[in-house]
RODO-2510 file (C-alpha; in nm, 4 decimals, decimal comma):
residues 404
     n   res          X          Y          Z
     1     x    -2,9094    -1,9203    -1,5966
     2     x    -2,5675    -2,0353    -1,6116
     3     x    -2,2381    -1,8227    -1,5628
     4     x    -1,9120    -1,8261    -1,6523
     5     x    -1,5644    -1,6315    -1,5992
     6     x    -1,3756    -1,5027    -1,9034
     7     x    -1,0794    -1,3189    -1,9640
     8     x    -1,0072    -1,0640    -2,2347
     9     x    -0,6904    -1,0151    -2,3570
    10     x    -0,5612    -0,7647    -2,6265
    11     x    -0,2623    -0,5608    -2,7384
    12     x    -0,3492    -0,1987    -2,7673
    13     x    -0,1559    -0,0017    -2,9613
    14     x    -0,1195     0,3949    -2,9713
    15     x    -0,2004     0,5724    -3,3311
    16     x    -0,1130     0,9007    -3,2329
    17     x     0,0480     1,1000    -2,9099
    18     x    -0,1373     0,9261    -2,5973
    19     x    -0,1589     1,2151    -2,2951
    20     x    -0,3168     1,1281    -1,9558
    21     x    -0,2049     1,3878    -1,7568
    22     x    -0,0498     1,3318    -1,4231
    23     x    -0,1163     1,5899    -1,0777
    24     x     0,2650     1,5970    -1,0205
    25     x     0,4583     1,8823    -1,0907
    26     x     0,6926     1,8611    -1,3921
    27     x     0,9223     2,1122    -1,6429
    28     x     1,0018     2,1246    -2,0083
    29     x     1,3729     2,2320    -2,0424
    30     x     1,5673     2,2414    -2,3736
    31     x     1,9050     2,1181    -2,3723
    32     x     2,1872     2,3803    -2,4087
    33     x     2,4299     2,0998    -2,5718
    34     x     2,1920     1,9030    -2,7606
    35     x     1,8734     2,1737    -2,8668
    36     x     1,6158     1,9013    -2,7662
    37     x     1,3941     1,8995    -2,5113
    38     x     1,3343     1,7116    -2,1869
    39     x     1,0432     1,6589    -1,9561
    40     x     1,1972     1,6498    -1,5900
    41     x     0,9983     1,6193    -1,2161
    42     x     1,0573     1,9512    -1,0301
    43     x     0,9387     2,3295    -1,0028
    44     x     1,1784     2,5225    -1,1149
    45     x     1,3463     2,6083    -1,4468
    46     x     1,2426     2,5574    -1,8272
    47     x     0,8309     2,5633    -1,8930
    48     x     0,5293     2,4824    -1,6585
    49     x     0,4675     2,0879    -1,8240
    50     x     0,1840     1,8529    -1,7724
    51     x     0,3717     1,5548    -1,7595
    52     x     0,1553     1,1653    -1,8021
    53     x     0,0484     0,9509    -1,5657
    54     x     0,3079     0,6375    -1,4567
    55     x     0,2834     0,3110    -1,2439
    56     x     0,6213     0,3242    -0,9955
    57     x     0,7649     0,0472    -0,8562
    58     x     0,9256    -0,0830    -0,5434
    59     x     1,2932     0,0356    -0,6173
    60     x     1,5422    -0,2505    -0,7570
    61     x     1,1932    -0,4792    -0,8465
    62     x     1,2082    -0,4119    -1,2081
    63     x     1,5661    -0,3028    -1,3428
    64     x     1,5465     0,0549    -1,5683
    65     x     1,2523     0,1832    -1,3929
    66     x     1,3501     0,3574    -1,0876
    67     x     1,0997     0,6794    -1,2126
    68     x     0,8326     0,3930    -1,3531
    69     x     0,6556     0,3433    -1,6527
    70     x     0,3664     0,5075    -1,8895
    71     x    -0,0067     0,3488    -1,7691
    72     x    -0,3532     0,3692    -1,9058
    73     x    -0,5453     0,3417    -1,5311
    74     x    -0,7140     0,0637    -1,4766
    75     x    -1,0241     0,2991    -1,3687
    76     x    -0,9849     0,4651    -1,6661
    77     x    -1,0568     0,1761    -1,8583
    78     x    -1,3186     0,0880    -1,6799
    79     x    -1,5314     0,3904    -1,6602
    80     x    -1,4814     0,4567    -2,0369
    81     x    -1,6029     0,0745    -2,1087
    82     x    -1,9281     0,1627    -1,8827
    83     x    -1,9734     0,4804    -2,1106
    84     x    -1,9619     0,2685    -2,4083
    85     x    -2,2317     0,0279    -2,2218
    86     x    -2,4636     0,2832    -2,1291
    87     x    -2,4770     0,4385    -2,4348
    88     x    -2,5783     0,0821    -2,5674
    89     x    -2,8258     0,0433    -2,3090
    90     x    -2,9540     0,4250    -2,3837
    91     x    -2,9916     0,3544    -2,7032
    92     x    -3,2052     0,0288    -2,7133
    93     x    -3,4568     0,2628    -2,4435
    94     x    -3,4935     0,4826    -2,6873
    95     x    -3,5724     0,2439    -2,9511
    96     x    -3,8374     0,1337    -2,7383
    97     x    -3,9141     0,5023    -2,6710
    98     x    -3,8655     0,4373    -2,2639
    99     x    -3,7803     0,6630    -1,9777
   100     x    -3,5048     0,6824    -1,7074
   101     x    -3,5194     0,9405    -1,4321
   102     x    -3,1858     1,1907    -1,4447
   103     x    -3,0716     1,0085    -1,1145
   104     x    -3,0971     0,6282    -1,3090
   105     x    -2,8989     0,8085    -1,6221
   106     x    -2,5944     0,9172    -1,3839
   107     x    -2,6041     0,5952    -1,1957
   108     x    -2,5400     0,4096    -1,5343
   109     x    -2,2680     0,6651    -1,6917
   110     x    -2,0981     0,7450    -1,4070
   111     x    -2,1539     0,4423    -1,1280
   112     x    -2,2973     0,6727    -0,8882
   113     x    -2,5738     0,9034    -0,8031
   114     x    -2,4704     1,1026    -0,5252
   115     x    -2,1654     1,0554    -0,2467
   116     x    -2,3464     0,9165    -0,0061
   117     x    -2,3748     0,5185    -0,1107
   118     x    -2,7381     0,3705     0,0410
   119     x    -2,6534     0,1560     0,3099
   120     x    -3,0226    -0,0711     0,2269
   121     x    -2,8434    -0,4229     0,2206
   122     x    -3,0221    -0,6250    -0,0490
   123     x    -3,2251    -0,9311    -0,0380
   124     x    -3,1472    -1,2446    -0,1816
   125     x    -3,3909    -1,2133    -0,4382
   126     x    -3,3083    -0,8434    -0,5487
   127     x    -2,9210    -0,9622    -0,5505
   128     x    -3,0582    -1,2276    -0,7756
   129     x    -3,2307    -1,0380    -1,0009
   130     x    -2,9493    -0,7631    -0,9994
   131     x    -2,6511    -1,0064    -1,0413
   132     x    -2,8266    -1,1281    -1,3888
   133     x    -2,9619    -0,8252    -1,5281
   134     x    -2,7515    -0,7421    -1,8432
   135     x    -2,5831    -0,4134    -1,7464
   136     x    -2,6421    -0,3588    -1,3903
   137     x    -2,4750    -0,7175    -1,3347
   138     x    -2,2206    -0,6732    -1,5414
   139     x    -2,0759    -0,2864    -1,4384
   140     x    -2,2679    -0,2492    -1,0915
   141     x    -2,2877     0,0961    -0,9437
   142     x    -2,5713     0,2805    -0,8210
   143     x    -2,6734     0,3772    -0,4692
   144     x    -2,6606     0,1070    -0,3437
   145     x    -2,2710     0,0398    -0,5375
   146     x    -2,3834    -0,3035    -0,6503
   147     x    -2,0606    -0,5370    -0,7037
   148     x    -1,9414    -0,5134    -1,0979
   149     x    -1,7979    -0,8445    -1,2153
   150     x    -1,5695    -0,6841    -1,4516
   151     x    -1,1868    -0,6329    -1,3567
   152     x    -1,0029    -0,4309    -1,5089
   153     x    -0,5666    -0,4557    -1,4814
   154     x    -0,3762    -0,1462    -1,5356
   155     x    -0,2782    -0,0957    -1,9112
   156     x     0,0917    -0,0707    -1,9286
   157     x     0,3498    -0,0906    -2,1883
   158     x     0,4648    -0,4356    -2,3180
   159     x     0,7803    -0,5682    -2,1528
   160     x     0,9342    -0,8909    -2,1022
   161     x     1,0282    -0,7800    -1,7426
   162     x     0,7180    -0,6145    -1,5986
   163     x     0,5379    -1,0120    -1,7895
   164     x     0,7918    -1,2318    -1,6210
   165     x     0,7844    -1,0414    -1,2566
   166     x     0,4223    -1,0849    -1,2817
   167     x     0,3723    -0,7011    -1,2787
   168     x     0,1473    -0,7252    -1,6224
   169     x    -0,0456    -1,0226    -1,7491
   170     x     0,0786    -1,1136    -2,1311
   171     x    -0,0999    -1,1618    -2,3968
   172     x    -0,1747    -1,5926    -2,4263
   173     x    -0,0578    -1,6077    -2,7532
   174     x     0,2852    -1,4098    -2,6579
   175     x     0,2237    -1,0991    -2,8946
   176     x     0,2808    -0,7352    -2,8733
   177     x     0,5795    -0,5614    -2,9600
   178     x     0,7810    -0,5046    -2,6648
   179     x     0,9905    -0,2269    -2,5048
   180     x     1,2451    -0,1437    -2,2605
   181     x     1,0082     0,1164    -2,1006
   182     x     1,2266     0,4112    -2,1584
   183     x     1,2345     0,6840    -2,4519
   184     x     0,8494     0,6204    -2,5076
   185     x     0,7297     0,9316    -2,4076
   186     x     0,8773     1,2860    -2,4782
   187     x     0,7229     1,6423    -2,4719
   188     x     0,6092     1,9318    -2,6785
   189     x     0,6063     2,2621    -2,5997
   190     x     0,3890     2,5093    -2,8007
   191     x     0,3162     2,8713    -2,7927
   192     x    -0,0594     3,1029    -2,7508
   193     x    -0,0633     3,4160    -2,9504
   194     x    -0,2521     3,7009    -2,8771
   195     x    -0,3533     3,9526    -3,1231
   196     x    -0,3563     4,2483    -2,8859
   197     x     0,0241     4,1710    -2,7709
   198     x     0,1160     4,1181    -3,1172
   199     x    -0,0908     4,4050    -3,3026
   200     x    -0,2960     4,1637    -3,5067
   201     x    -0,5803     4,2443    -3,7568
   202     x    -0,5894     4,5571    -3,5587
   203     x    -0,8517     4,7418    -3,8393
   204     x    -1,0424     4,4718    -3,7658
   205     x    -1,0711     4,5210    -3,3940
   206     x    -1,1262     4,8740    -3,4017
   207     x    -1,4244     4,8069    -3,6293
   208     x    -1,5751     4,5703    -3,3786
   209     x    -1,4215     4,6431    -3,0243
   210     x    -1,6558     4,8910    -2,8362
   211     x    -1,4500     5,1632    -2,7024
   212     x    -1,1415     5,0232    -2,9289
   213     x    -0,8883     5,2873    -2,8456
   214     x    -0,9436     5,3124    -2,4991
   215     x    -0,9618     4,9596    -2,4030
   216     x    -0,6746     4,8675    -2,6389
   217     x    -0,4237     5,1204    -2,4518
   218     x    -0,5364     4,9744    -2,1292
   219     x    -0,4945     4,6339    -2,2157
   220     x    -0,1386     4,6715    -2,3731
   221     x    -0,0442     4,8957    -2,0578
   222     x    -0,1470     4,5481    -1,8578
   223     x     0,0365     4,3291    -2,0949
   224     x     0,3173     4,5298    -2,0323
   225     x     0,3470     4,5824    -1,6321
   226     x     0,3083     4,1901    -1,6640
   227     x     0,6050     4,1506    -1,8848
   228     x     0,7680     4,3374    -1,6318
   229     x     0,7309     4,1862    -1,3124
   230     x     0,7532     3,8083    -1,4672
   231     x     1,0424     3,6193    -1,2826
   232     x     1,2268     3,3504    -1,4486
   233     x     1,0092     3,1075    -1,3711
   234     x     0,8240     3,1769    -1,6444
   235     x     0,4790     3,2304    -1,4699
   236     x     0,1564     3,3107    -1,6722
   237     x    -0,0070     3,6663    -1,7674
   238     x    -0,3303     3,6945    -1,6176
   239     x    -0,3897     4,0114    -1,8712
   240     x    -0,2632     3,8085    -2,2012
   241     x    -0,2832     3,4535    -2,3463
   242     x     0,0367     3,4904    -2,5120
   243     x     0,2497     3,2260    -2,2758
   244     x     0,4376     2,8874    -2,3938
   245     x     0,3043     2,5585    -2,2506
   246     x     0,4122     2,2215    -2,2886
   247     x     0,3007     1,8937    -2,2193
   248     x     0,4285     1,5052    -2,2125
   249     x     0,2795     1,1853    -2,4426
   250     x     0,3849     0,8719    -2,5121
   251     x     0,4677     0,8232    -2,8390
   252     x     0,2549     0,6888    -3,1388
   253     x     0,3099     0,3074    -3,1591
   254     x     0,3690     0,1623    -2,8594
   255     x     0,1716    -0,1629    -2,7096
   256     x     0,0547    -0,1687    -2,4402
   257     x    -0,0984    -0,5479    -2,2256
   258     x    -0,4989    -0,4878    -2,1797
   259     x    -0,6604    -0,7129    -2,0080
   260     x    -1,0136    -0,7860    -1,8736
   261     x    -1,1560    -1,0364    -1,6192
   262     x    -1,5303    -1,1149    -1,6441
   263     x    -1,6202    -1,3514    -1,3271
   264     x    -1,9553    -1,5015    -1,2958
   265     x    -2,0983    -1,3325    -1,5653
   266     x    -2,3615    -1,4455    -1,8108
   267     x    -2,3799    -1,4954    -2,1691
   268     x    -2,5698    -1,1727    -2,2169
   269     x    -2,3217    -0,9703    -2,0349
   270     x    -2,0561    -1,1106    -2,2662
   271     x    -2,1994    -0,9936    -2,4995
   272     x    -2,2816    -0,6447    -2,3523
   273     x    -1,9273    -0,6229    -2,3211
   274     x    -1,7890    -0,7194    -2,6346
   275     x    -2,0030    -0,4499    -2,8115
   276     x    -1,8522    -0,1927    -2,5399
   277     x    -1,5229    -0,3035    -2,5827
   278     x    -1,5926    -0,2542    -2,9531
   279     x    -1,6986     0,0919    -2,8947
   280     x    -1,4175     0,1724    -2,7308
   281     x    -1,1536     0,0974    -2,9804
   282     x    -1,3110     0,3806    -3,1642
   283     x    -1,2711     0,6362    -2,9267
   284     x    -0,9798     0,8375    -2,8245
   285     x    -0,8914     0,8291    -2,4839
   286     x    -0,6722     1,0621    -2,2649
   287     x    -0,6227     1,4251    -2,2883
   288     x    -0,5942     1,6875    -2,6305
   289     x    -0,8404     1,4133    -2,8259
   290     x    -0,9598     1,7644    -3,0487
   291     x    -0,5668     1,8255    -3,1538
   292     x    -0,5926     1,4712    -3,2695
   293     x    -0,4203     1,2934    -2,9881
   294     x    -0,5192     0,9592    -2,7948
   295     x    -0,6353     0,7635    -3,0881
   296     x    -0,6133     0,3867    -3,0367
   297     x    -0,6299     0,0163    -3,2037
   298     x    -0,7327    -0,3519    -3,0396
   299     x    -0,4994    -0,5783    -3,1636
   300     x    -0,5097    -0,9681    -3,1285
   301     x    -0,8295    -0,9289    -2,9313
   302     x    -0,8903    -1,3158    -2,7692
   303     x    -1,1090    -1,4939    -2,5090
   304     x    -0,9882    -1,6718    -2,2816
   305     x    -1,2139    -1,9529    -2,1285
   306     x    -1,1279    -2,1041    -1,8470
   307     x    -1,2726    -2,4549    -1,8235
   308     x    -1,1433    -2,5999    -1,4814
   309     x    -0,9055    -2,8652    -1,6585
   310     x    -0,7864    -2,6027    -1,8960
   311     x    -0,8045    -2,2396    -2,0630
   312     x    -0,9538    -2,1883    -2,4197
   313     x    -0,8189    -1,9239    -2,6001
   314     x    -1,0100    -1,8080    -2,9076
   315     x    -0,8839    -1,6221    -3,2911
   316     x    -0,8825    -1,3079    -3,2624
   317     x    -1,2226    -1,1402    -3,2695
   318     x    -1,1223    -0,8121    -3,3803
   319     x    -1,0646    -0,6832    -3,7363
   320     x    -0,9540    -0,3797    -3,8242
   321     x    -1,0270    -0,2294    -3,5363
   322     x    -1,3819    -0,3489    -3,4974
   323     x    -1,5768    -0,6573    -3,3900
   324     x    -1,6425    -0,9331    -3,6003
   325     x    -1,9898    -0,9989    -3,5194
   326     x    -2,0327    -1,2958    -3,7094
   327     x    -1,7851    -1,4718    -3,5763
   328     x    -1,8935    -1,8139    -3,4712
   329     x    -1,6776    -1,8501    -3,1567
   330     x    -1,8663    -1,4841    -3,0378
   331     x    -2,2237    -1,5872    -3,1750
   332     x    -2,3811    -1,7540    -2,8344
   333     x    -2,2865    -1,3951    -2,6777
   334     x    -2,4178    -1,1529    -2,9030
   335     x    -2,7348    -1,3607    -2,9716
   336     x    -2,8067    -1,3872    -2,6277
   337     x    -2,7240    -0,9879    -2,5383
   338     x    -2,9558    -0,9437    -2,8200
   339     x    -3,2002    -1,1502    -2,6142
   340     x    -3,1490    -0,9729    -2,3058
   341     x    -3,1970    -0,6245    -2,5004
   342     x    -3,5525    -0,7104    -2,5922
   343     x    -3,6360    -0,7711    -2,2448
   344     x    -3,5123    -0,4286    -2,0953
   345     x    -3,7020    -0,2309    -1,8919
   346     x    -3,6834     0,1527    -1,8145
   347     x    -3,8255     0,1399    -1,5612
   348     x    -3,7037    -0,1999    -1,4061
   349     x    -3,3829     0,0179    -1,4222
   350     x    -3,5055     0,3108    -1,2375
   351     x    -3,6464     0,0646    -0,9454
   352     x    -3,2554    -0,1340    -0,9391
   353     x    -3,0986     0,2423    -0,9634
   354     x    -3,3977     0,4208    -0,7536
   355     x    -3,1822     0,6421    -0,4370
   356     x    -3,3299     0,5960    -0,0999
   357     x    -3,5950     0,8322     0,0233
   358     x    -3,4609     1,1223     0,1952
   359     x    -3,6854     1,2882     0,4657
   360     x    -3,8153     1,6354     0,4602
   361     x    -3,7256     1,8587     0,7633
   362     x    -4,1045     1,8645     0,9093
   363     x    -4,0877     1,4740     0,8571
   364     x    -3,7435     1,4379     1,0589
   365     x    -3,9231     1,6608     1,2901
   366     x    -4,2079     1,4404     1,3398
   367     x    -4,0213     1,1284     1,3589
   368     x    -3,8419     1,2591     1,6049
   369     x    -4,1700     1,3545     1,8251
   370     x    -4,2470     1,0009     1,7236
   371     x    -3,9289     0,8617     1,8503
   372     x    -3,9904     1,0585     2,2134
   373     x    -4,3727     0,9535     2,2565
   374     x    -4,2536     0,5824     2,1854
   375     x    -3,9894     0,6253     2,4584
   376     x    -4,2281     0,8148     2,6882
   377     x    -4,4573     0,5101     2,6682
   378     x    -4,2218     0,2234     2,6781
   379     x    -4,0810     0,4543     2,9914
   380     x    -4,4405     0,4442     3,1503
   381     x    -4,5092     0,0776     3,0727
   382     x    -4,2339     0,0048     3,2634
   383     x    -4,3141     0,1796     3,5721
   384     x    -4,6315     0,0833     3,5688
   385     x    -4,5214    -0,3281     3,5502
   386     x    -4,2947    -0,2561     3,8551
   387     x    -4,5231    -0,1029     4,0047
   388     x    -4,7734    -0,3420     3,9492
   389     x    -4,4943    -0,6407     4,0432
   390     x    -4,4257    -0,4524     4,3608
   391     x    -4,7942    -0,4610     4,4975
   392     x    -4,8358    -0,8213     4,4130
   393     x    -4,4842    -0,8897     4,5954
   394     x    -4,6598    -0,7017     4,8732
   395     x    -4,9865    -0,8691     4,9177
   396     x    -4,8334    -1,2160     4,8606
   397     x    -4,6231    -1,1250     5,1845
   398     x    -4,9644    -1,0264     5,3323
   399     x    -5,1386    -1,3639     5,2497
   400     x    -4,8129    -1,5385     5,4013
   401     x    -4,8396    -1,3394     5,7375
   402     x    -5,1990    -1,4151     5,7510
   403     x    -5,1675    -1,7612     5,6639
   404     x    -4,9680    -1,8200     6,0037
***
């Protein structure tokens, strides 16, 4: 079965406010001169903010980015394209109406059964029949954490400097609208009411609320002693969900450089990918997807084939958002996925994605008695063979002493 490395390239583009929240610590503060406002590192001042995740760089490397730049991760990527692949895979089981064990089904979706990888080193046979097998090959995982073949770069924004430092890998055919990297993202602050606080629909309350009056009193007399001891760093009731919050996105429209290396990979797993890849331009990704944020598009979606004397780049593959399946230059892929899907096995896959055997106390136990009697004997094998050594020692110095 022959194999082949691929890379695919796209521009991906952001419909709507893209939020992948960050762990540091940021604020929301309105501007006293202007009215707008600002999303700022620190702890102190304006409103609690979940600010986005950015890729920093050495200081001075890449001129206007001393606090760095908007990034999709690149493990972000990756797990949501194995999502999109096990659901593929899930689905032609159940056309087949096969079963996976719960532990094969996490190993697929999320890489990994438990936290403890298998330390079993594989044969060269299993790693043969593991390296080819359409979606084990192609994302890895497991217990044992098989090798993927499919690297994924960090997503970032499109910019001449971060393509010609070599800190992003442009798009072959030069497209993407590009940015400076700053003013892309901004923040929003909004407000949670609470009908309590506010005295909201009370008739409607009292004609549901068990105990109404009493509970109502005690609850405002909370809301209150909160108000009270707040400081001004505007920290959260724990009696009422009437607070203002605020978070960061980049804006809608800006492209970001995606790209994905496939290395000794097969035409099956090509294709496996393609229809994942597919999947995921039609998902929203990042944080607030149910307010309508994170929605996404795959522009100039290409392949690029290296050939040893040269790289083949093809059209794009992507139209409106979606695959073109019957695209000629895609066809060998999808018809040999299609191939590969006929020949799936559930429960091939469990044995690949089976965890090792874990022991039972009473059998640790034993093994351990085991373990002891073994050494007990090996310990008295050895006596007796020097003991056995020493009286042949002695009665060959007998035989000598006679002998003269």
């Amino acid at each position: 079965m022959s194999k082949k490395s691929v890379t695919i390239h796209a521009i991906l583009t952001t419909l709507s406010p893209l939020h992948i929240a960050s762990p540091e610590t940021f604020r929301y503060e309105v501007s006293d001169s202007t009215g707008y406002g600002l999303v700022k590192n620190g702890t102190k001042g304006g409103i609690a903010c979940a600010g986005i995740q950015r890729r920093r760089f050495a200081p001075g490397s890449v001129d206007g980015l001393d606090y760095g730049v908007a990034v999709i991760a690149a493990n972000n990527i990756a797990g949501r394209l194995r999502r999109q692949g096990a659901q593929i895979l899930v689905n032609v089981l159940r056309e087949k109406n096969q079963k996976i064990t719960l532990q094969t089904y996490s190993a697929i979706t999320c890489g990994a059964v438990t936290g403890k990888p298998d330390s079993r080193d594989l044969t060269f046979a299993e790693y043969k029949e593991v390296s080819s097998h359409p979606y084990v090959g192609l994302f890895g995982g497991g217990p044992r954490m098989l090798r993927r073949r499919m690297r994924v770069l960090d997503a970032v924004p499109v910019m001449d400097s971060l393509r010609s430092s070599g800190f992003s890998v442009g798009h072959p055919r030069g497209v993407g609208k590009a940015t400076s990297g700053m003013n892309i993202s901004r923040g929003a602050a909004f407000r949670r009411g609470d009908d309590v606080s506010a005295l909201l629909d009370v008739d409607r309350m009292e004609g549901v609320v068990t105990d109404f009056e009493v509970q109502f009193n005690a609850r405002q007399r909370l809301i209150i002693e909160d108000q009270l001891a707040k400081d001004a760093e505007e920290k959260g009731s724990r009696n009422s969900t009437k607070a203002w919050s605020a978070f960061e996105f980049v804006d809608p429209g800006v492209d970001f450089d995606f790209t994905v290396e496939l290395t000794d990979v097969t035409d099956a797993q090509i294709g496996l990918f393609l229809l994942s890849l597919d999947g995921l331009a039609k998902t929203s990704i990042g944080g607030q997807t149910r307010n309508g944020l994170g929605r996404i598009r795959l522009n100039d979606v290409a392949i690029a084939i290296n050939t040893g004397d040269n790289v083949d780049v093809t059209d794009t593959i992507f139209n409106n958002n979606s695959l073109i399946k019957a695209d000629p230059s895609i066809a060998v892929y999808l018809n040999a996925w299609k191939i590969a899907a006929s020949e799936l096995s559930g429960e091939r896959l469990d044995a690949i994605m089976k965890p090792p055997v874990i022991a039972t106390d009473e059998e640790k136990a034993a093994k351990a008695v085991d373990k002891e009697r073994k050494a007990e004997e090996k310990a008295l094998k050895a006596a007796e063979e020097k003991a056995a050594k020493a009286l042949e020692k002695e009665a060959k110095a007998a035989a000598k002493k006679l002998a003269r």
